[in-house]
PyMOL Python script that loads the backbone (N, CA, C, O; Angstrom):
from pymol import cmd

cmd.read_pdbstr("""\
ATOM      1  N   UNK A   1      49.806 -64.530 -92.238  1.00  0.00           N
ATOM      2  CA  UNK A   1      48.598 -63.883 -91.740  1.00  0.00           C
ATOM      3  C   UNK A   1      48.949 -62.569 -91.058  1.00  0.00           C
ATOM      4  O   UNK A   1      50.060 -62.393 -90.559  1.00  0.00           O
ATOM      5  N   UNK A   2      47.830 -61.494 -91.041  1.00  0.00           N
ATOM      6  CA  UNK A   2      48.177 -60.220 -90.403  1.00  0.00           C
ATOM      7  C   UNK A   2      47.536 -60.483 -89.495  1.00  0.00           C
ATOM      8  O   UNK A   2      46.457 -61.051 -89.662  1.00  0.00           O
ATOM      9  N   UNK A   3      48.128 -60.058 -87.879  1.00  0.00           N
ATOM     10  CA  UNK A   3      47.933 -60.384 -86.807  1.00  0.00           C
ATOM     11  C   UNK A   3      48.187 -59.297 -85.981  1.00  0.00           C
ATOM     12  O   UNK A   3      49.366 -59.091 -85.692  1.00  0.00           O
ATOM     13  N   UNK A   4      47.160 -58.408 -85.452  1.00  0.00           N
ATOM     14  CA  UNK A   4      47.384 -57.380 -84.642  1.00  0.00           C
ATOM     15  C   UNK A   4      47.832 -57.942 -83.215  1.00  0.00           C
ATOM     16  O   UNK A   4      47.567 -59.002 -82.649  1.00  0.00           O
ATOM     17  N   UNK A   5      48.612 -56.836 -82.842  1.00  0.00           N
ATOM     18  CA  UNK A   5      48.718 -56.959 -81.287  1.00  0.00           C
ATOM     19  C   UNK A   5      47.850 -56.262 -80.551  1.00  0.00           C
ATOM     20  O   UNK A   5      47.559 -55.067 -80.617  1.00  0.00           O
ATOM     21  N   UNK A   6      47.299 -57.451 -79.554  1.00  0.00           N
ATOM     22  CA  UNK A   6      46.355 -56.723 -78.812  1.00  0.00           C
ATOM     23  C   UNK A   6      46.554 -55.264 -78.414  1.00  0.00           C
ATOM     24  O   UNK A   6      45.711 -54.452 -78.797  1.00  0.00           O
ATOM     25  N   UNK A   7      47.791 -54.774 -77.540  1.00  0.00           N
ATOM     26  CA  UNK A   7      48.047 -53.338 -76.748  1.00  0.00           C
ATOM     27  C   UNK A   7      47.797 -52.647 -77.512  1.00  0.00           C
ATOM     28  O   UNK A   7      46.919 -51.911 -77.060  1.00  0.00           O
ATOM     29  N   UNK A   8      48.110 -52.311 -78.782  1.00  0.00           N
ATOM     30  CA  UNK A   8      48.788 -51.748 -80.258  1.00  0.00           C
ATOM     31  C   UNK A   8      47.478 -51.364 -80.835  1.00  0.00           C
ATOM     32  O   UNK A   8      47.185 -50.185 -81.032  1.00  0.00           O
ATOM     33  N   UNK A   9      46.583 -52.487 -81.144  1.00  0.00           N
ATOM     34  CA  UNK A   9      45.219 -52.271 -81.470  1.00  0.00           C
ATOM     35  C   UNK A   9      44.366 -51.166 -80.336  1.00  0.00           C
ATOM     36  O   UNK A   9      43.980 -50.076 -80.759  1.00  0.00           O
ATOM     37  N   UNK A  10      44.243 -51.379 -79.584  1.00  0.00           N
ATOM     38  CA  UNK A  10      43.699 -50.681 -78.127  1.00  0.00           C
ATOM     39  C   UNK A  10      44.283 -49.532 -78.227  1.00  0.00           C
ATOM     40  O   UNK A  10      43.441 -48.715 -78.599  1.00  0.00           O
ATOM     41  N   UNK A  11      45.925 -48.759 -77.996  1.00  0.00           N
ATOM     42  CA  UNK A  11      46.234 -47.824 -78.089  1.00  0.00           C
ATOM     43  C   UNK A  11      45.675 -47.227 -79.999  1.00  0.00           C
ATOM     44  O   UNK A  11      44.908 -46.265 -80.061  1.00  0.00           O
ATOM     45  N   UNK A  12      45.946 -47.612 -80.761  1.00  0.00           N
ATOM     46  CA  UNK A  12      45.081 -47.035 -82.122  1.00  0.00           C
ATOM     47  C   UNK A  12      43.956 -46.676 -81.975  1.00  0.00           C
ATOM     48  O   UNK A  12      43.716 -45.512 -82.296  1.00  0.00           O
ATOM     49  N   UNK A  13      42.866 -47.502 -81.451  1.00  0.00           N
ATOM     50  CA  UNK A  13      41.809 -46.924 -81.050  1.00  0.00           C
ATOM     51  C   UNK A  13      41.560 -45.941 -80.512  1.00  0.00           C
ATOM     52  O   UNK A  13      40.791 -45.116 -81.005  1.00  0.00           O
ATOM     53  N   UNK A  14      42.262 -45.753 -79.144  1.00  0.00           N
ATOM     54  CA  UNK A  14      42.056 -44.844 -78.086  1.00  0.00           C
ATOM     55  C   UNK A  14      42.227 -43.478 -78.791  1.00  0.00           C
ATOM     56  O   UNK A  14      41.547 -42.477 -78.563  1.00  0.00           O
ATOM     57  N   UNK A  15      43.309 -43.594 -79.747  1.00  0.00           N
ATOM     58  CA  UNK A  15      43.524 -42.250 -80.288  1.00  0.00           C
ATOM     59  C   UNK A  15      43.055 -42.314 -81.470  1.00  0.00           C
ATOM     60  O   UNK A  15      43.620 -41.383 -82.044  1.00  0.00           O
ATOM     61  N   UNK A  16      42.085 -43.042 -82.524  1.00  0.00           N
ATOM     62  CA  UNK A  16      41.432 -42.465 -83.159  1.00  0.00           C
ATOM     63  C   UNK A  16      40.147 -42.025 -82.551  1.00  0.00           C
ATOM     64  O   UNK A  16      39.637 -41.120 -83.211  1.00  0.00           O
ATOM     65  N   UNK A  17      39.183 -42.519 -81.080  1.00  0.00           N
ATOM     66  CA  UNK A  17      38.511 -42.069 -80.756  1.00  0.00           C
ATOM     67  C   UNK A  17      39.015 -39.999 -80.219  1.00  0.00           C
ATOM     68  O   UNK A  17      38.150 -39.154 -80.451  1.00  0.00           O
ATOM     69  N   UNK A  18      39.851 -39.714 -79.823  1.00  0.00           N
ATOM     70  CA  UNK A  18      40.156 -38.869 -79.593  1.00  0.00           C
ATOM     71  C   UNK A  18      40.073 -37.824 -81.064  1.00  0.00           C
ATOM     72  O   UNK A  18      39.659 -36.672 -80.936  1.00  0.00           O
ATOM     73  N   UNK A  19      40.410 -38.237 -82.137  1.00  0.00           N
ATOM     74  CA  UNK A  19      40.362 -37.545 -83.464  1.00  0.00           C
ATOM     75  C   UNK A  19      38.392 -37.520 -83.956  1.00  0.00           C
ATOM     76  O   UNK A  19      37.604 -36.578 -84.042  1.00  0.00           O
ATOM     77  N   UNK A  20      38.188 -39.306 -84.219  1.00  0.00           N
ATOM     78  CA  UNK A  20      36.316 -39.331 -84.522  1.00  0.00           C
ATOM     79  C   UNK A  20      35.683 -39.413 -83.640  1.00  0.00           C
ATOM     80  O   UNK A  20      34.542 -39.180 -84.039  1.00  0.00           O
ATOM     81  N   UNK A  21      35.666 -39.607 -82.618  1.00  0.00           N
ATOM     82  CA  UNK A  21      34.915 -39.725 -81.349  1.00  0.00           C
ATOM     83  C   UNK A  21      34.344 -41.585 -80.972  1.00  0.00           C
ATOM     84  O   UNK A  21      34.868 -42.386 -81.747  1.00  0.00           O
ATOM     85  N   UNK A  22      33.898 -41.881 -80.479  1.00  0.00           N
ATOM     86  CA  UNK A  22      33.635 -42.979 -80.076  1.00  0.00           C
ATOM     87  C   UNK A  22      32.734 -43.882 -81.083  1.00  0.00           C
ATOM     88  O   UNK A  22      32.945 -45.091 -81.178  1.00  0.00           O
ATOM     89  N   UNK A  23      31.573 -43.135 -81.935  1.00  0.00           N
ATOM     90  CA  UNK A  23      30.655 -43.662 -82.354  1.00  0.00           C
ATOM     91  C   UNK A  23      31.178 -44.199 -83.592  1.00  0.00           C
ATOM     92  O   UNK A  23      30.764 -45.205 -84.169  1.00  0.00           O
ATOM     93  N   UNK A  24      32.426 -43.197 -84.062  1.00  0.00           N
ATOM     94  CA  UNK A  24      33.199 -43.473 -85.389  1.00  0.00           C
ATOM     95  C   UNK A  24      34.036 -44.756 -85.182  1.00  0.00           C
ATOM     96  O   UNK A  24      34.632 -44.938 -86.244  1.00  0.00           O
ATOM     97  N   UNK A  25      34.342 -45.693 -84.330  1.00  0.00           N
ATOM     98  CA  UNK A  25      35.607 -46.102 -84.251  1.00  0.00           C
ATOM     99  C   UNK A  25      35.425 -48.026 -83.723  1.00  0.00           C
ATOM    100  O   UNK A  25      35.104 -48.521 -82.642  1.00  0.00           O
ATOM    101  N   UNK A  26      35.697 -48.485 -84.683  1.00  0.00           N
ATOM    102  CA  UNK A  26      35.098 -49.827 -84.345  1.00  0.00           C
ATOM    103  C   UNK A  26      36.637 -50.718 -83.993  1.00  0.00           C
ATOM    104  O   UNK A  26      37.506 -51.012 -84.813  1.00  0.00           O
ATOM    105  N   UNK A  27      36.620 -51.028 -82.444  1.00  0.00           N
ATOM    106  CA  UNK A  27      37.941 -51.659 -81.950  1.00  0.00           C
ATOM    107  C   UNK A  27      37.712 -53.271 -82.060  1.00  0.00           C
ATOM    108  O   UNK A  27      38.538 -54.128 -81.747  1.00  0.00           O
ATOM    109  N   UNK A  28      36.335 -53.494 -82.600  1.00  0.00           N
ATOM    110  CA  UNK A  28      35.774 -55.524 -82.711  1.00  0.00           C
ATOM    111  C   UNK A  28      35.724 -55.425 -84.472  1.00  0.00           C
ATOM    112  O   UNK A  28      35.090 -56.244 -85.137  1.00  0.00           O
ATOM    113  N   UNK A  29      36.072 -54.915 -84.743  1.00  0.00           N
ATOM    114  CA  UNK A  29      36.119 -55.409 -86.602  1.00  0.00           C
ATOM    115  C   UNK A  29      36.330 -56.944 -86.409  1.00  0.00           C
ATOM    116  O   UNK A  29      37.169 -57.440 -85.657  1.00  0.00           O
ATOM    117  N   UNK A  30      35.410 -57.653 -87.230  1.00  0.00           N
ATOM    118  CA  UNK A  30      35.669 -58.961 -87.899  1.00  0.00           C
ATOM    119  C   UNK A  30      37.163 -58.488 -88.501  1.00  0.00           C
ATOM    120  O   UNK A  30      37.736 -57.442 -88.805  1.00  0.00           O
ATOM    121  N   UNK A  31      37.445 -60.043 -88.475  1.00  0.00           N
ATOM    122  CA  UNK A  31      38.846 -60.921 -89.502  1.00  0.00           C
ATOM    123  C   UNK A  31      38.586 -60.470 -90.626  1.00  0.00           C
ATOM    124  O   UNK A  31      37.382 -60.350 -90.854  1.00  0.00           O
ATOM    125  N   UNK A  32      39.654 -60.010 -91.854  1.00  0.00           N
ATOM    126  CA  UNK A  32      39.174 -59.543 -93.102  1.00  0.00           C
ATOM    127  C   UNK A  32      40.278 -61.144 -93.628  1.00  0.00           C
ATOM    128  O   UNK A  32      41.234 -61.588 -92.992  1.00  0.00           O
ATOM    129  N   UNK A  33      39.839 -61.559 -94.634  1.00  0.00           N
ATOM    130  CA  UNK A  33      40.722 -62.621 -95.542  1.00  0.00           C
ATOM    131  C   UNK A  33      41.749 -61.854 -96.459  1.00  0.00           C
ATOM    132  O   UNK A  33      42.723 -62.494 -96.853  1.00  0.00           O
ATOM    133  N   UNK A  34      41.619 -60.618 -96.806  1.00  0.00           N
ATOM    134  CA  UNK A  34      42.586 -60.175 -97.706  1.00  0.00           C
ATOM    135  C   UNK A  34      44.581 -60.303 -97.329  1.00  0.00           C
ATOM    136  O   UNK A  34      45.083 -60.067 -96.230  1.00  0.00           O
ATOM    137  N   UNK A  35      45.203 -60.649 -98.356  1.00  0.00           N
ATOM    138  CA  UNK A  35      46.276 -60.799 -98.286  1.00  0.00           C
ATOM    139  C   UNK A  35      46.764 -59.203 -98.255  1.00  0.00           C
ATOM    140  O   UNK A  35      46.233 -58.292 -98.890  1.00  0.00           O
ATOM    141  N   UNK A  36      47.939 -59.092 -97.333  1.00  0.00           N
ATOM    142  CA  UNK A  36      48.635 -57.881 -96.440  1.00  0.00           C
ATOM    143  C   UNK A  36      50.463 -58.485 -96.411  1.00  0.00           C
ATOM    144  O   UNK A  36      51.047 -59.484 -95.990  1.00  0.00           O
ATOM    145  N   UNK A  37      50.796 -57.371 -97.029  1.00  0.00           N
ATOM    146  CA  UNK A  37      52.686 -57.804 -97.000  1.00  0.00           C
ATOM    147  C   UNK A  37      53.125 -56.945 -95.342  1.00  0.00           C
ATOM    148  O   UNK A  37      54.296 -56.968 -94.961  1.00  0.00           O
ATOM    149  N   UNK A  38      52.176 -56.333 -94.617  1.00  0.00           N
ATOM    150  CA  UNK A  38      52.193 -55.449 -93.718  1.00  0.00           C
ATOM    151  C   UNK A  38      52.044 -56.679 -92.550  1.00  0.00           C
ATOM    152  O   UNK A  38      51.947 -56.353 -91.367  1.00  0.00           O
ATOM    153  N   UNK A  39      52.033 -57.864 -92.881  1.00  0.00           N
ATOM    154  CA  UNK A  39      51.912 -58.962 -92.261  1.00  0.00           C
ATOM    155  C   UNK A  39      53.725 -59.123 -91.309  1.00  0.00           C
ATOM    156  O   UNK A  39      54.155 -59.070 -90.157  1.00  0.00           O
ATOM    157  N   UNK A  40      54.200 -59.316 -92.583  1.00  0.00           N
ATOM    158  CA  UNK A  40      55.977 -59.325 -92.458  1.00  0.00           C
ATOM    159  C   UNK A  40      56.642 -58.188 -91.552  1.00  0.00           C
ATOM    160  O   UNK A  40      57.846 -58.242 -91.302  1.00  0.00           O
ATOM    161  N   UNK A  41      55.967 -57.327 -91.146  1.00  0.00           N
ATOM    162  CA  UNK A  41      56.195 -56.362 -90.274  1.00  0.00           C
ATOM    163  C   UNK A  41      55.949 -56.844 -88.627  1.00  0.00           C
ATOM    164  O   UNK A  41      56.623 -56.894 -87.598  1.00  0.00           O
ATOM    165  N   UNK A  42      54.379 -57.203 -89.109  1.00  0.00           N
ATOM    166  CA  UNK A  42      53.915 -57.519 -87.122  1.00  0.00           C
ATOM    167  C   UNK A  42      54.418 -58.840 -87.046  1.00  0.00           C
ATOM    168  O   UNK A  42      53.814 -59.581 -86.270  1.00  0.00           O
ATOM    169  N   UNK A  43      55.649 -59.445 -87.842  1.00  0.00           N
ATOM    170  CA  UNK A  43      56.113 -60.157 -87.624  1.00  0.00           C
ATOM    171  C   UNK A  43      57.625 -60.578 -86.239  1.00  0.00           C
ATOM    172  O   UNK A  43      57.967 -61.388 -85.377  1.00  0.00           O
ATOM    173  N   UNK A  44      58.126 -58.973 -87.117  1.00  0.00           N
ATOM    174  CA  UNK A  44      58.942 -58.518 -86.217  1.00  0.00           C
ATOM    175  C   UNK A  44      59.120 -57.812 -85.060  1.00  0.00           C
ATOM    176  O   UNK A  44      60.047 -57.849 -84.251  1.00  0.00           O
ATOM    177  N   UNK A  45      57.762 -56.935 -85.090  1.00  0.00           N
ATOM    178  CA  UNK A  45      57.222 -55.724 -84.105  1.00  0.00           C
ATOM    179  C   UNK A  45      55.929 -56.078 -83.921  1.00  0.00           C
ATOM    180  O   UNK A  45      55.164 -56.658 -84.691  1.00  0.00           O
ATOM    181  N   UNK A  46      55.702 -55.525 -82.435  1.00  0.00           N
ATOM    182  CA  UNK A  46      53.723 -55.943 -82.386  1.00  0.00           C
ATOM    183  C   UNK A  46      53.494 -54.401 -83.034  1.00  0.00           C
ATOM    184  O   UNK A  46      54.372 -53.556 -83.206  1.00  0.00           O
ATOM    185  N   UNK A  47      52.174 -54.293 -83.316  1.00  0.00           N
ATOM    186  CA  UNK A  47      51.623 -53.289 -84.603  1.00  0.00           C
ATOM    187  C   UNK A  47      49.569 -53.786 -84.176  1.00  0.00           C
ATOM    188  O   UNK A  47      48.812 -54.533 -83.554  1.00  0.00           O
ATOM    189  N   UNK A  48      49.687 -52.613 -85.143  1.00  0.00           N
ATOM    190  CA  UNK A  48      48.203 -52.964 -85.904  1.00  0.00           C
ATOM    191  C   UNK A  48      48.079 -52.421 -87.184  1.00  0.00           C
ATOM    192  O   UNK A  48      48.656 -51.398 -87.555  1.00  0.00           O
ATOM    193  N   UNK A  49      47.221 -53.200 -87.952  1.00  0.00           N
ATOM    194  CA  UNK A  49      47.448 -53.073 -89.272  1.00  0.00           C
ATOM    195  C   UNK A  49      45.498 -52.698 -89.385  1.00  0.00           C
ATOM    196  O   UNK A  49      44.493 -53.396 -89.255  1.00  0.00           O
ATOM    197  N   UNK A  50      45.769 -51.146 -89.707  1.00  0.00           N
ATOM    198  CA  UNK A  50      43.811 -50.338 -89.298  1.00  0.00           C
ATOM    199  C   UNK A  50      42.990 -49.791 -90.536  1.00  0.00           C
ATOM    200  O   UNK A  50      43.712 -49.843 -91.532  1.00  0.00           O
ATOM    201  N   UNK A  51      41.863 -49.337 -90.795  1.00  0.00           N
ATOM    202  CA  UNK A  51      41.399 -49.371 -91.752  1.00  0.00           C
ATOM    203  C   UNK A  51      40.826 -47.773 -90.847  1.00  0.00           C
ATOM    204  O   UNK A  51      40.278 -47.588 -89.761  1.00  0.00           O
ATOM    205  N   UNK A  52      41.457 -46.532 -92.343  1.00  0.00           N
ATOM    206  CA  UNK A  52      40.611 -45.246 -92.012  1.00  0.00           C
ATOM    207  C   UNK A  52      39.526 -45.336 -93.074  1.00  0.00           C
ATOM    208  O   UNK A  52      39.578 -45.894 -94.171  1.00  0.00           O
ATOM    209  N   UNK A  53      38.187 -44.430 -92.307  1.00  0.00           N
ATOM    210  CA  UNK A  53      37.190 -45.013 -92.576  1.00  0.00           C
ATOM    211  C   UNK A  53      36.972 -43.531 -93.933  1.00  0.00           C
ATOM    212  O   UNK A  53      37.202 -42.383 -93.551  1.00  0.00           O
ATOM    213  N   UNK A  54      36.588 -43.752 -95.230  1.00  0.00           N
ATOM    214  CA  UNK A  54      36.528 -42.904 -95.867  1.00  0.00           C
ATOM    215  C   UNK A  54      34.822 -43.119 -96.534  1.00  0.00           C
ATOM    216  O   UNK A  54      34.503 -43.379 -97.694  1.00  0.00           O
ATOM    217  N   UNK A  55      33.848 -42.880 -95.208  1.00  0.00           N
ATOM    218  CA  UNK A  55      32.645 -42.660 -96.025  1.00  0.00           C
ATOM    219  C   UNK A  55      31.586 -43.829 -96.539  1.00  0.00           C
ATOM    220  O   UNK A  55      31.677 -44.946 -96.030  1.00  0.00           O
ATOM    221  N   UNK A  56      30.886 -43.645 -97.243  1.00  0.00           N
ATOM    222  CA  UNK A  56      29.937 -44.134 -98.183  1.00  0.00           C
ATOM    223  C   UNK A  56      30.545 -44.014 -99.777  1.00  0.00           C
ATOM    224  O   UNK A  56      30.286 -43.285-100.735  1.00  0.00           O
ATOM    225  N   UNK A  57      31.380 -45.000 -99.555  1.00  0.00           N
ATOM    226  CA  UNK A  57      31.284 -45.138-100.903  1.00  0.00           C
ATOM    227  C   UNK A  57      32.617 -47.023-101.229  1.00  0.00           C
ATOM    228  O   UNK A  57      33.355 -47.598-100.428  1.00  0.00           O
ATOM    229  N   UNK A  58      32.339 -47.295-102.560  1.00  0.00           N
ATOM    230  CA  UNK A  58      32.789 -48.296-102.477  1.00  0.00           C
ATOM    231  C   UNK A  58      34.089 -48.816-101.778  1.00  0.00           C
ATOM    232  O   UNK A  58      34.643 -48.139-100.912  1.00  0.00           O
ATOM    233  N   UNK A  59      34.528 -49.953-102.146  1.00  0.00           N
ATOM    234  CA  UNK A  59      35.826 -50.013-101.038  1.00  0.00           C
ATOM    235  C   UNK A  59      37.011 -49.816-102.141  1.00  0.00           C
ATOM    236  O   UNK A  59      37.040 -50.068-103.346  1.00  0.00           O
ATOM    237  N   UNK A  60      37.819 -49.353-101.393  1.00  0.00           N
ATOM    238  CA  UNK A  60      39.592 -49.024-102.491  1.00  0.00           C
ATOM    239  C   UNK A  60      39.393 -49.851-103.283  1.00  0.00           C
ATOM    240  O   UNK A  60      38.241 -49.646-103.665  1.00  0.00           O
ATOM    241  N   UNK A  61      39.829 -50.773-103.848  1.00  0.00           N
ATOM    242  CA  UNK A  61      40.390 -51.647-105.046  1.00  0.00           C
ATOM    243  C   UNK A  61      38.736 -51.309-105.831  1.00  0.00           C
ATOM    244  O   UNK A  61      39.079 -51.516-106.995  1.00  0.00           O
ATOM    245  N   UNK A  62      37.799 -51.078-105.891  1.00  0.00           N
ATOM    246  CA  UNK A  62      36.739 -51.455-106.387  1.00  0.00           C
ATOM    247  C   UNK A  62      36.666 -49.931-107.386  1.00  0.00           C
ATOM    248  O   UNK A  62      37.015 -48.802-107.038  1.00  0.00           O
ATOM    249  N   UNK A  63      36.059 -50.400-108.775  1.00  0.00           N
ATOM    250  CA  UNK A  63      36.584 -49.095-109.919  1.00  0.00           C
ATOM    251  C   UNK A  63      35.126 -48.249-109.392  1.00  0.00           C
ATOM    252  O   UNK A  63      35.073 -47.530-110.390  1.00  0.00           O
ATOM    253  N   UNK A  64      34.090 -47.872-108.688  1.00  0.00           N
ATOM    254  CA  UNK A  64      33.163 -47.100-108.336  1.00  0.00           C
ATOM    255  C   UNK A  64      34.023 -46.504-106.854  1.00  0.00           C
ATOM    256  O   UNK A  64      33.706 -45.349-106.570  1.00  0.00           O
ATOM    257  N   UNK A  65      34.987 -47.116-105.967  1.00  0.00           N
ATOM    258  CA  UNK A  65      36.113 -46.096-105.429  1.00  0.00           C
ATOM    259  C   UNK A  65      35.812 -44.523-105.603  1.00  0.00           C
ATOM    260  O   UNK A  65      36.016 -44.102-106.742  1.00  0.00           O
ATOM    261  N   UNK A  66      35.407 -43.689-104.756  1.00  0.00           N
ATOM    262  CA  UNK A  66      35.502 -42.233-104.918  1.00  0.00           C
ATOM    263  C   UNK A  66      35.867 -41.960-103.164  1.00  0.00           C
ATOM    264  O   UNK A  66      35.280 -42.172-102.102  1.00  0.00           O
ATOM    265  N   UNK A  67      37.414 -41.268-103.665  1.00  0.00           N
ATOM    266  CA  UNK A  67      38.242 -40.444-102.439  1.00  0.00           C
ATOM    267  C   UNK A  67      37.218 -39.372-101.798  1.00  0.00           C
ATOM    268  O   UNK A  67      36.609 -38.440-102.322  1.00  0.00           O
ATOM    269  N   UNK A  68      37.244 -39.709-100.860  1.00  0.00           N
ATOM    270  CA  UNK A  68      36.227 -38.394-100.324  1.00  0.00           C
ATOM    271  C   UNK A  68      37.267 -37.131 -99.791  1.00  0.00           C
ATOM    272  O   UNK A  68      38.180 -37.508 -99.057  1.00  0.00           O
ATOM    273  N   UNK A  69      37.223 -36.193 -99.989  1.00  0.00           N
ATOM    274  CA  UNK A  69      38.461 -35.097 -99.204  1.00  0.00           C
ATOM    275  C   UNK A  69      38.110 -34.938 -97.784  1.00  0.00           C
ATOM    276  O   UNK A  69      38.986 -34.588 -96.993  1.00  0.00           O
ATOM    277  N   UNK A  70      37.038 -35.139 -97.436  1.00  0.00           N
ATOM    278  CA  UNK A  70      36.970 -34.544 -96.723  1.00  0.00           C
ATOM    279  C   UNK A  70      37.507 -35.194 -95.153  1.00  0.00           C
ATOM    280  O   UNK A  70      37.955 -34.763 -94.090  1.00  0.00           O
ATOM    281  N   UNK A  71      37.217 -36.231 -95.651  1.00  0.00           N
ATOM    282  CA  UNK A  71      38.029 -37.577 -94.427  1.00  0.00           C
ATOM    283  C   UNK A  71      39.993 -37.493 -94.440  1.00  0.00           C
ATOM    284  O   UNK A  71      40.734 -37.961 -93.576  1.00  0.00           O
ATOM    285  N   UNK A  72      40.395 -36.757 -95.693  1.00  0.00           N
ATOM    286  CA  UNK A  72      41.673 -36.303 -95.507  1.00  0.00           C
ATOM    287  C   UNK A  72      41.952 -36.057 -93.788  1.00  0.00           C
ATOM    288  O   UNK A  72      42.503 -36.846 -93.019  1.00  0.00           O
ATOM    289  N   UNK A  73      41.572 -35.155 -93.581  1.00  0.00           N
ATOM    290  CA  UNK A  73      42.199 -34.024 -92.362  1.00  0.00           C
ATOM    291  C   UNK A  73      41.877 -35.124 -91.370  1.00  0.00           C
ATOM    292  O   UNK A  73      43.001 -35.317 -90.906  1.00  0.00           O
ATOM    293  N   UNK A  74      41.009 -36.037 -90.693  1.00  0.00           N
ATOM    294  CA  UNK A  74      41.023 -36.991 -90.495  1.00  0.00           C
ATOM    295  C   UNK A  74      41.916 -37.646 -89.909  1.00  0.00           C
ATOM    296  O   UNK A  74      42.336 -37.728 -88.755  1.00  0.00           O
ATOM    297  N   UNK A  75      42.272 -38.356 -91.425  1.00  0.00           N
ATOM    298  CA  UNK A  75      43.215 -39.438 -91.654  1.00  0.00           C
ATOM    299  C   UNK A  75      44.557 -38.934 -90.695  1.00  0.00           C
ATOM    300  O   UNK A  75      44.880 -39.494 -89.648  1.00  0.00           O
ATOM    301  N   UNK A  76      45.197 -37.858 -91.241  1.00  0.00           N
ATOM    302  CA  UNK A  76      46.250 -37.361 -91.021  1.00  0.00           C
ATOM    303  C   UNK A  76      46.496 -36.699 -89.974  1.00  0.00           C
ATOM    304  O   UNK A  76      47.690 -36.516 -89.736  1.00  0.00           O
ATOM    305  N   UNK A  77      45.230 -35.986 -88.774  1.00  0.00           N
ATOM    306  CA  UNK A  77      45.244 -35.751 -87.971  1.00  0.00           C
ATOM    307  C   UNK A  77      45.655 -36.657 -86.941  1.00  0.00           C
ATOM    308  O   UNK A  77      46.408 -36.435 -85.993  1.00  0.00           O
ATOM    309  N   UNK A  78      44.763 -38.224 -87.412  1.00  0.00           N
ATOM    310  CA  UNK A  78      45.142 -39.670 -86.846  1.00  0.00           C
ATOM    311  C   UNK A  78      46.243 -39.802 -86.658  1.00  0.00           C
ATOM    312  O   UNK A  78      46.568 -39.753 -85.472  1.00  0.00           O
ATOM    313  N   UNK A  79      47.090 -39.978 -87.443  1.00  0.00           N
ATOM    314  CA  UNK A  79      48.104 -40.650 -87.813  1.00  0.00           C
ATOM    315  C   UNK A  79      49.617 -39.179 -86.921  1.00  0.00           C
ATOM    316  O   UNK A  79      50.430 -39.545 -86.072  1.00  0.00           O
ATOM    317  N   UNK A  80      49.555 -37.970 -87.364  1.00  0.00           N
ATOM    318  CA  UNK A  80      50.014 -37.299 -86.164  1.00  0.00           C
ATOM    319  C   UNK A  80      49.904 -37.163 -84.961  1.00  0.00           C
ATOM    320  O   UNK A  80      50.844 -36.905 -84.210  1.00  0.00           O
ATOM    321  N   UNK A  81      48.520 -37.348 -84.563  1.00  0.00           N
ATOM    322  CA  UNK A  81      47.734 -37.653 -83.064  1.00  0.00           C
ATOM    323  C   UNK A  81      48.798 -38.995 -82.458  1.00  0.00           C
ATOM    324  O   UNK A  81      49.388 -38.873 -81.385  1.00  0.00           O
ATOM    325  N   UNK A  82      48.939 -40.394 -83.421  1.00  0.00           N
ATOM    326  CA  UNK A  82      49.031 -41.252 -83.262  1.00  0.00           C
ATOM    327  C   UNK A  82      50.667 -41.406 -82.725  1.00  0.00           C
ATOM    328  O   UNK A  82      50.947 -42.246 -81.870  1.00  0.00           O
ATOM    329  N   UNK A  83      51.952 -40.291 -83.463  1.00  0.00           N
ATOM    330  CA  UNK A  83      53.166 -40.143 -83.015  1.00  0.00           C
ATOM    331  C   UNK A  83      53.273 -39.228 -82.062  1.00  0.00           C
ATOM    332  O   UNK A  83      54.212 -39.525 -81.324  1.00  0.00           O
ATOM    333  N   UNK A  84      52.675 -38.134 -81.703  1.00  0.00           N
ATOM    334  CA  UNK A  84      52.708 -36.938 -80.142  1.00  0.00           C
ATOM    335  C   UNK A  84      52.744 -38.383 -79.281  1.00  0.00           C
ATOM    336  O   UNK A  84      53.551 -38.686 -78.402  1.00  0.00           O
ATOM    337  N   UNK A  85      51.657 -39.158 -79.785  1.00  0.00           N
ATOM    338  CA  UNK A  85      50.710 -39.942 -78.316  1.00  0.00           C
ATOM    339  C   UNK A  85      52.401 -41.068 -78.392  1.00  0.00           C
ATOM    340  O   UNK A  85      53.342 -40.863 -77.627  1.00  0.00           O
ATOM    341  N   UNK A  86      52.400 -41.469 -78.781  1.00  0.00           N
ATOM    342  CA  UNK A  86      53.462 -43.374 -78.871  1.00  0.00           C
ATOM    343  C   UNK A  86      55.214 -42.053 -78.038  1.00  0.00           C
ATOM    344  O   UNK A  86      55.719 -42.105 -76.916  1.00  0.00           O
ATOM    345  N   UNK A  87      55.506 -41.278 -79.027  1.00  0.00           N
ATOM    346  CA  UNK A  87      56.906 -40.219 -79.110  1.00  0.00           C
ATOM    347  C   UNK A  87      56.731 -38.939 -78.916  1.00  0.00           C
ATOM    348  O   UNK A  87      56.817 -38.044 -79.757  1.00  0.00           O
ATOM    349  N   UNK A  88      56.365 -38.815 -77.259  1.00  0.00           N
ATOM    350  CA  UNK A  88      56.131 -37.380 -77.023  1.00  0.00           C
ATOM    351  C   UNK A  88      57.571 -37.099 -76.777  1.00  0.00           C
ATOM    352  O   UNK A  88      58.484 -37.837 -76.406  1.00  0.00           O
ATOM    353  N   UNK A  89      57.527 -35.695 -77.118  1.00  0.00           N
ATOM    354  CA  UNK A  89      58.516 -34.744 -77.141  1.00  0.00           C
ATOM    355  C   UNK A  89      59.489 -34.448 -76.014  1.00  0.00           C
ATOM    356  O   UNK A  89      59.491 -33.221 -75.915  1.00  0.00           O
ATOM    357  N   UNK A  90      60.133 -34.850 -75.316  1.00  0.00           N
ATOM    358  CA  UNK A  90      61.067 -34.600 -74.080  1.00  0.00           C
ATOM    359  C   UNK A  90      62.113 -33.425 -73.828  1.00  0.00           C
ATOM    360  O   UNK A  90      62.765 -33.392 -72.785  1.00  0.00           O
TER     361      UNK A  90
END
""", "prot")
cmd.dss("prot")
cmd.show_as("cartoon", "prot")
cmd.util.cbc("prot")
cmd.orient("prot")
């Protein structure tokens, strides 16, 4: 099972609210059932395993799937936001 760590989850949040703002950013997501090999990780390390939000439109695996670009800058802003914040620079 994939099993977030509480702190881990909370700090993800905090800094994707800082990237989408508050209204974007859901820290109570329901349990999803899908199988995750990202499981074997928060096995060893606490983690969170997060879902960036790309829009109105179907979900990944599903063949009506359309990448939106524009949630790019986003994503990746996140995810740099996310190493300054955990490995600031000394």
């Amino acid at each position: 099972a994939t099993v977030n760590d509480a702190d881990k989850t909370a700090f993800a949040c905090d800094v994707a609210r800082e990237i989408a703002g508050d209204a974007a950013v859901n820290g109570a997501a329901s349990p999803e059932m899908g199988a995750e090999d990202f499981a074997y990780f928060l096995e060893k390390r606490p983690g969170a395993y997060l879902f960036v939000g790309n829009g109105d439109t179907a979900g990944l695996h599903h063949p009506a799937y359309d990448f939106t670009d524009e949630g790019a800058a986003h994503g990746a802003s996140f995810f740099v936001r996310l190493v300054e914040t955990a490995q600031p620079v000394v």
